[in-house]
C-alpha positions as a Markdown table, in Angstrom:
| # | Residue | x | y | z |
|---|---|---|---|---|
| 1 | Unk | 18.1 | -8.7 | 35.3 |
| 2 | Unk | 15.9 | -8.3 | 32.2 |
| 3 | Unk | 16.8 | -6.3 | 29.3 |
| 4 | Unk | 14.4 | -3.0 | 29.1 |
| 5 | Unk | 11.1 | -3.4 | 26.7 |
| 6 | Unk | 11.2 | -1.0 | 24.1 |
| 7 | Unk | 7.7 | 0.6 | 23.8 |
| 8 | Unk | 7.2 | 1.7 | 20.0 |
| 9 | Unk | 5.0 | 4.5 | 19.4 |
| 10 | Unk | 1.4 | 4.6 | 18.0 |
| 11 | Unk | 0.1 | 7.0 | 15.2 |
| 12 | Unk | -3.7 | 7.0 | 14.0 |
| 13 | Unk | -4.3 | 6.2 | 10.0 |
| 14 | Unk | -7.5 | 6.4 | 8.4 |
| 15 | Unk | -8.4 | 4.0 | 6.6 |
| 16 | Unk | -9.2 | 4.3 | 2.8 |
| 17 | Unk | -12.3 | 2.7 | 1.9 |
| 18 | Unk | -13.9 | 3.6 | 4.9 |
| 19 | Unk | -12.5 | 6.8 | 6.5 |
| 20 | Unk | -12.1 | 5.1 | 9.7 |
| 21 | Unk | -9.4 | 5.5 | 12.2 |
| 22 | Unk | -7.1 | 2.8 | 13.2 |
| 23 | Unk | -3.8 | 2.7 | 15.6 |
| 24 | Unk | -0.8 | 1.5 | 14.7 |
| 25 | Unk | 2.8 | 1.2 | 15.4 |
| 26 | Unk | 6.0 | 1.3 | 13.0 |
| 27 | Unk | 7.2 | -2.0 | 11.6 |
| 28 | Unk | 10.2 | -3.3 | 13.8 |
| 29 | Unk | 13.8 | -4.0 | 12.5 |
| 30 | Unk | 13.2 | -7.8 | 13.0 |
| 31 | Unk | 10.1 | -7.5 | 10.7 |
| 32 | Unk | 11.6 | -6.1 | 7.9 |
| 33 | Unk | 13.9 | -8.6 | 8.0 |
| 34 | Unk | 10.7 | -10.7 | 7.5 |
| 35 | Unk | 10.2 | -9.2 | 4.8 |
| 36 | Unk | 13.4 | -8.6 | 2.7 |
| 37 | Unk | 14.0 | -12.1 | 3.6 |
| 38 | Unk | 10.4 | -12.9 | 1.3 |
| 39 | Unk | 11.2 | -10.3 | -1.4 |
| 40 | Unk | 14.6 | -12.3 | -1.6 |
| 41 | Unk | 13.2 | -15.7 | -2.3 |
| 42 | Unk | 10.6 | -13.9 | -5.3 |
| 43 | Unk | 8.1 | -16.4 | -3.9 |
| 44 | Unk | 4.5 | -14.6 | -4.6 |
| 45 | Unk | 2.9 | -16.6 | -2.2 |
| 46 | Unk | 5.6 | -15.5 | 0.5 |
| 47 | Unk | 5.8 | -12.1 | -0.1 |
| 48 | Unk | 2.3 | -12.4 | 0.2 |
| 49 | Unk | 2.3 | -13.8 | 3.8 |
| 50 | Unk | 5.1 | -11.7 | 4.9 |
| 51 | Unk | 3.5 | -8.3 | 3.7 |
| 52 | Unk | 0.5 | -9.5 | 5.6 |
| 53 | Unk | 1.9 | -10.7 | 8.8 |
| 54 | Unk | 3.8 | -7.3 | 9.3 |
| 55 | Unk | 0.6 | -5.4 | 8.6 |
| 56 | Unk | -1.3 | -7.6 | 11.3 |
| 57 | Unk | 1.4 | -7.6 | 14.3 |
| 58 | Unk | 1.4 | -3.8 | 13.5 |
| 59 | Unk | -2.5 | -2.7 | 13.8 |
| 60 | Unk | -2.9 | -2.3 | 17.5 |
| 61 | Unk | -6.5 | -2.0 | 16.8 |
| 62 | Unk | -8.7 | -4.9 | 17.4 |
| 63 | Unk | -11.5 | -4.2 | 15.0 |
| 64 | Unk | -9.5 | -4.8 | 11.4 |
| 65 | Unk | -9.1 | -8.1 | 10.0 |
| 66 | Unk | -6.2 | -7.9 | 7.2 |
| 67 | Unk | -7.2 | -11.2 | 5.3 |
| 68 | Unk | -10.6 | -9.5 | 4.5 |
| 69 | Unk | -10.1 | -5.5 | 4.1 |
| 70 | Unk | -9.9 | -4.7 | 0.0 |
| 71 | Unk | -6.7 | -4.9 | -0.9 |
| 72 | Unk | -6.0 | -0.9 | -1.7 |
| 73 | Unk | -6.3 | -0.5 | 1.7 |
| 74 | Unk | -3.4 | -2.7 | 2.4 |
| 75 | Unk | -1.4 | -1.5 | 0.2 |
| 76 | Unk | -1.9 | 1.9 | 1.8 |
| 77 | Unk | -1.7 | 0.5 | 5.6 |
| 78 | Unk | 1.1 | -1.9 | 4.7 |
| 79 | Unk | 3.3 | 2.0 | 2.9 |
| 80 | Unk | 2.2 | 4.3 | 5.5 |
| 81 | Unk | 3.4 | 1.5 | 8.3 |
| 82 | Unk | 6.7 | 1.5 | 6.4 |
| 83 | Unk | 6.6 | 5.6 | 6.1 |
| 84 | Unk | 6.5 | 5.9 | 9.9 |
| 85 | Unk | 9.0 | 3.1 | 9.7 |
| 86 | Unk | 11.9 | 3.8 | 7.7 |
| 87 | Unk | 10.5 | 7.4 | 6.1 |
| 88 | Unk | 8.0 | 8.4 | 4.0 |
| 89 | Unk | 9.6 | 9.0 | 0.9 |
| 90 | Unk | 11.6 | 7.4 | -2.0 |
| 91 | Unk | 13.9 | 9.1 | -4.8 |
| 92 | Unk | 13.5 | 7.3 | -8.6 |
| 93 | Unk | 14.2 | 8.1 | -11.3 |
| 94 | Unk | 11.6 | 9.7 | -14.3 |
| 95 | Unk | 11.9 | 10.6 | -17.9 |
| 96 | Unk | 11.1 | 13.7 | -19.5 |
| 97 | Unk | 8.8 | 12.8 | -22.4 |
| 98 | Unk | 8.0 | 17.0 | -23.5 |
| 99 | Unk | 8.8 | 17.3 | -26.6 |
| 100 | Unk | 10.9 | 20.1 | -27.6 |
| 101 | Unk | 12.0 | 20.9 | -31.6 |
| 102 | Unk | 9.7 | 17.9 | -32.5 |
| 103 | Unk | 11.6 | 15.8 | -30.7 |
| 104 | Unk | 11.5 | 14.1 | -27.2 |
| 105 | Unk | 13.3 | 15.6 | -23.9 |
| 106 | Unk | 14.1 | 12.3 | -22.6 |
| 107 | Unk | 16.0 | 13.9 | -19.7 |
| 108 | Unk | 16.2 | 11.8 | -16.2 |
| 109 | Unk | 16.2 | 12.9 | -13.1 |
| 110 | Unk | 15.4 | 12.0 | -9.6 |
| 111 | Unk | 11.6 | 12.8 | -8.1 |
| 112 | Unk | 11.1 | 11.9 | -4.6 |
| 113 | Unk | 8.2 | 10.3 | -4.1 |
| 114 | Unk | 6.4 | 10.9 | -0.5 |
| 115 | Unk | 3.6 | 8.8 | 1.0 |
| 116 | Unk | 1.4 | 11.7 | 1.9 |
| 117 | Unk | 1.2 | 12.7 | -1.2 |
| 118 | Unk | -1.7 | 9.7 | -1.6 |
| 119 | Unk | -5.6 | 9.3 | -3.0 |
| 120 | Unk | -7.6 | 6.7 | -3.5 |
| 121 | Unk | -8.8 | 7.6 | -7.1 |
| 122 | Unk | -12.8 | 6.0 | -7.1 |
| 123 | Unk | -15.6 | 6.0 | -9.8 |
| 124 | Unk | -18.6 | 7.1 | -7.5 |
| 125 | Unk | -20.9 | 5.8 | -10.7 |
| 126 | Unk | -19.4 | 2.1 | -10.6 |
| 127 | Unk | -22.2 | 0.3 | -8.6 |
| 128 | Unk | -22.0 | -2.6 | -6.9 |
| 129 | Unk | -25.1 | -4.8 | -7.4 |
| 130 | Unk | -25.3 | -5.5 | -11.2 |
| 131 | Unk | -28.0 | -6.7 | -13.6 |
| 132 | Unk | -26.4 | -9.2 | -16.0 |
| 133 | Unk | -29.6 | -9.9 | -17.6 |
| 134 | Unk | -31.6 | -13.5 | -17.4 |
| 135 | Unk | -33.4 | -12.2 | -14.1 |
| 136 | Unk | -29.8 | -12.3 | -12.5 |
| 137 | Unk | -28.5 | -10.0 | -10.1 |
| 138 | Unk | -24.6 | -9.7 | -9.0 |
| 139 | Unk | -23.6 | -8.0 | -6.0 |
| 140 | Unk | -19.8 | -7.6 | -6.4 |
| 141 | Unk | -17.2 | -7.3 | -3.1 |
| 142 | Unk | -14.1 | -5.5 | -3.5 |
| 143 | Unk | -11.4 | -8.5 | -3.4 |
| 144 | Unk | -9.1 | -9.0 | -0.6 |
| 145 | Unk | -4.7 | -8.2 | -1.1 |
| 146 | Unk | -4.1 | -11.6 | -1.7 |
| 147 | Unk | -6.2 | -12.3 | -4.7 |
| 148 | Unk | -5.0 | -9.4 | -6.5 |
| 149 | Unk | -1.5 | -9.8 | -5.6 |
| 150 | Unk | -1.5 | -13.9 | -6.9 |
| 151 | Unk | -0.7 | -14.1 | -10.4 |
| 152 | Unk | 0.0 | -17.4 | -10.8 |
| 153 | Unk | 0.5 | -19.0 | -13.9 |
| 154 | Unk | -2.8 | -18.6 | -15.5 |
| 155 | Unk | -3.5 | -16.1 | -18.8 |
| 156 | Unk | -5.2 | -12.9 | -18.5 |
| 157 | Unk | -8.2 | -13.9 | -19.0 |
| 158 | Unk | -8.1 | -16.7 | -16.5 |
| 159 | Unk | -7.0 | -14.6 | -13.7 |
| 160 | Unk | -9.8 | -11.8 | -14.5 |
| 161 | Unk | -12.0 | -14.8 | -14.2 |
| 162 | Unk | -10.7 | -15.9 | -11.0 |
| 163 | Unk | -10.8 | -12.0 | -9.4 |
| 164 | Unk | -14.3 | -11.9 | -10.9 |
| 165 | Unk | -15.4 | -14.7 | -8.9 |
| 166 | Unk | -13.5 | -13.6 | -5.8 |
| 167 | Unk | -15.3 | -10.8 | -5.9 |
| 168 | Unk | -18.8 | -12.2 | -6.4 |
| 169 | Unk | -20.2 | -11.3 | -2.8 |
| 170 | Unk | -24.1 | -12.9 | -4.1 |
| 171 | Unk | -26.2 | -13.7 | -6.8 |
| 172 | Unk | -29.9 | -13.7 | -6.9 |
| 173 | Unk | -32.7 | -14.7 | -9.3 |
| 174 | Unk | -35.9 | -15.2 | -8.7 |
| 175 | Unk | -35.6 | -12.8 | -5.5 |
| 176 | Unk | -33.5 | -16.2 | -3.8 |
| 177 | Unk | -30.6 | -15.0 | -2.7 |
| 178 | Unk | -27.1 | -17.0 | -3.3 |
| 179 | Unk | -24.3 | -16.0 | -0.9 |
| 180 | Unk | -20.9 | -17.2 | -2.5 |
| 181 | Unk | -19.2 | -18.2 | 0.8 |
| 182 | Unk | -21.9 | -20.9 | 1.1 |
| 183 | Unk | -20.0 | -22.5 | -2.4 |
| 184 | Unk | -16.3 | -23.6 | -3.1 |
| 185 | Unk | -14.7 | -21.1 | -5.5 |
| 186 | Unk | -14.9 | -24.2 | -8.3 |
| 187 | Unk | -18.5 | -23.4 | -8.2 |
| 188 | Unk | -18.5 | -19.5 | -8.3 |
| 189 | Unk | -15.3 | -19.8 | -11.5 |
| 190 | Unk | -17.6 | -22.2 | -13.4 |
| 191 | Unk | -20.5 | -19.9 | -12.9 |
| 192 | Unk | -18.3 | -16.9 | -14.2 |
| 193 | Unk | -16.9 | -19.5 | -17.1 |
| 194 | Unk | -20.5 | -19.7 | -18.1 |
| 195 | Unk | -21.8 | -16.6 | -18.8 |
| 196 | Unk | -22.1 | -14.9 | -21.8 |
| 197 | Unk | -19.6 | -12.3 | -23.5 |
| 198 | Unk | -22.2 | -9.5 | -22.8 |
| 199 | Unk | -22.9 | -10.7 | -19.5 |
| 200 | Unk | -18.7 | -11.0 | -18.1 |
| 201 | Unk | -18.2 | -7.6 | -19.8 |
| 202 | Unk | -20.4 | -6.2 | -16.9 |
| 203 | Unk | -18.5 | -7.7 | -14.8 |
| 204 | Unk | -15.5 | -6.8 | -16.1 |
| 205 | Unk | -16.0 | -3.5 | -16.0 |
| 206 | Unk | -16.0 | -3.7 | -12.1 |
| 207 | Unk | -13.0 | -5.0 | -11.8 |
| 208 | Unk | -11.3 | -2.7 | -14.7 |
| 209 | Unk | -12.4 | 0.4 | -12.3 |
| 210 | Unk | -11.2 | -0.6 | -8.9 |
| 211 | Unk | -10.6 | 1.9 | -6.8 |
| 212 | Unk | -6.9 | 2.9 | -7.4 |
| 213 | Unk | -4.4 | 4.0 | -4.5 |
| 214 | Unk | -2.0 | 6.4 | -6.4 |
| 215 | Unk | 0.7 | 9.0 | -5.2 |
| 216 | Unk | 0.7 | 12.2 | -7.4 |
| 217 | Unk | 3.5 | 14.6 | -7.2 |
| 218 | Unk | 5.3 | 16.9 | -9.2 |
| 219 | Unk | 8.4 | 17.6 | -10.6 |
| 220 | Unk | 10.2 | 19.9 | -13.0 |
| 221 | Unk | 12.9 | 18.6 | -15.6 |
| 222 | Unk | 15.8 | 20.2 | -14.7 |
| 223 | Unk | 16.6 | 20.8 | -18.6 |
| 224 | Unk | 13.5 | 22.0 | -20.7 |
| 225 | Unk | 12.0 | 23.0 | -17.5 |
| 226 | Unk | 8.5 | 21.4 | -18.4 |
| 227 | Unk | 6.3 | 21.0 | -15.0 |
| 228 | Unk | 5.5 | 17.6 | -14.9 |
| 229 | Unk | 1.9 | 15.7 | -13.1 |
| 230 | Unk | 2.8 | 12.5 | -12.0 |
| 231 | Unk | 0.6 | 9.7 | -10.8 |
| 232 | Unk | 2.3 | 6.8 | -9.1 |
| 233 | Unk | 1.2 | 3.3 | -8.3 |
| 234 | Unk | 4.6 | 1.0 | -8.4 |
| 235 | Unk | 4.8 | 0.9 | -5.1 |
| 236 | Unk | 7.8 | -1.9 | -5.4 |
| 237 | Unk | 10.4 | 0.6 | -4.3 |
| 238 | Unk | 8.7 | 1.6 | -1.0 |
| 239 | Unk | 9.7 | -1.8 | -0.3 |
């Protein structure tokens, strides 16, 4: 006689960027094994996968594909998964920096961090589609989780190049229109590698002013009683 299935409960999220609802279910104990297993081996590439894979078996809605939603909306599915998993908050530890008699507080104490506590913190005046000048046109994509979660071993600048580039959804000129998935990524990188100081800055700036998924909260030091305002985006501990 078989052992009894265990059916896990669903809860509806909304999605981010969109506003959209999704279902999902909590992340299993034999999933977050996945998982601690990755963090244990500090292999980016397999923490990667593993953070992924979890978020996928867990979406019980067919209409989401987590190797092409922006990545701030993973790292909000992949948190409020583990909140209705293991709990929706975290204690850490902050520093008092108020300074009192000219000289710094520098109390700590614990503030608990809780998931619904969340915003997506978004620049309405950043727009997407971007004159770099020369009769070119950019029309920039908001990159997927695991482009800006690889670091690699490349300098800043080379990785700003390389999330530039994954971000690049088309180019025109000339009113013909370039779609970047019709190129290899060598292509779009040496097109970014090419352009002139003025023209990366503009795209730069896109990237510099990605929407941010933050957790504010606040939290009184216990000794100079200051109140403090506290934006949050290590997510590491909600691991």
């Amino acid at each position: 006689m078989p052992l009894p299935q265990n059916d896990l409960p669903t809860y509806e999220l909304k999605v981010p960027s969109t506003n959209n609802m999704i279902v999902v279910r909590p992340f299993t104990v034999g999933e977050e094994r996945i998982l601690l297993l990755a963090l244990e081996s500090k292999d980016e590439n397999e923490i990667i996968q593993a953070t992924k894979q979890i978020v996928k078996a867990c979406i019980v809605s067919e209409d989401i594909n987590v190797d092409a939603v922006p990545f701030f909306d993973m790292d909000y599915i992949f948190i409020a998964l583990r909140a209705k998993s293991v709990g929706p908050s975290v204690e850490t530890k902050f520093t008092c920096l108020n300074v009192v008699d000219d000289k710094e507080c520098g109390t700590r104490f614990p503030v608990k961090i809780d998931i619904v506590d969340y915003v997506v913190e978004k620049d309405a005046t950043i727009a997407s589609e971007i004159d770099i000048g020369n009769g070119i046109l950019v029309k920039m994509k908001y990159p997927t989780y695991a482009v800006m979660k690889s670091t690699g071993n490349e300098d800043n600048l080379m990785r700003k190049i390389k999330i530039i580039a994954n971000s690049i959804e088309y180019i025109m000129k000339a009113k013909k229109v370039h779609t970047m998935k019709d190129f290899e990524r060598d292509e779009v990188i040496r097109f970014v590698e090419n352009l002139s100081q003025e023209q990366f800055n503009k795209l730069e700036h896109w990237i510099n002013n990605f929407p941010s998924f933050v957790i504010k909260t606040t939290a009184t030091c216990p000794k100079c009683k200051y109140e403090h305002n506290i934006r949050y985006d290590d997510f590491s501990l909600f691991f």
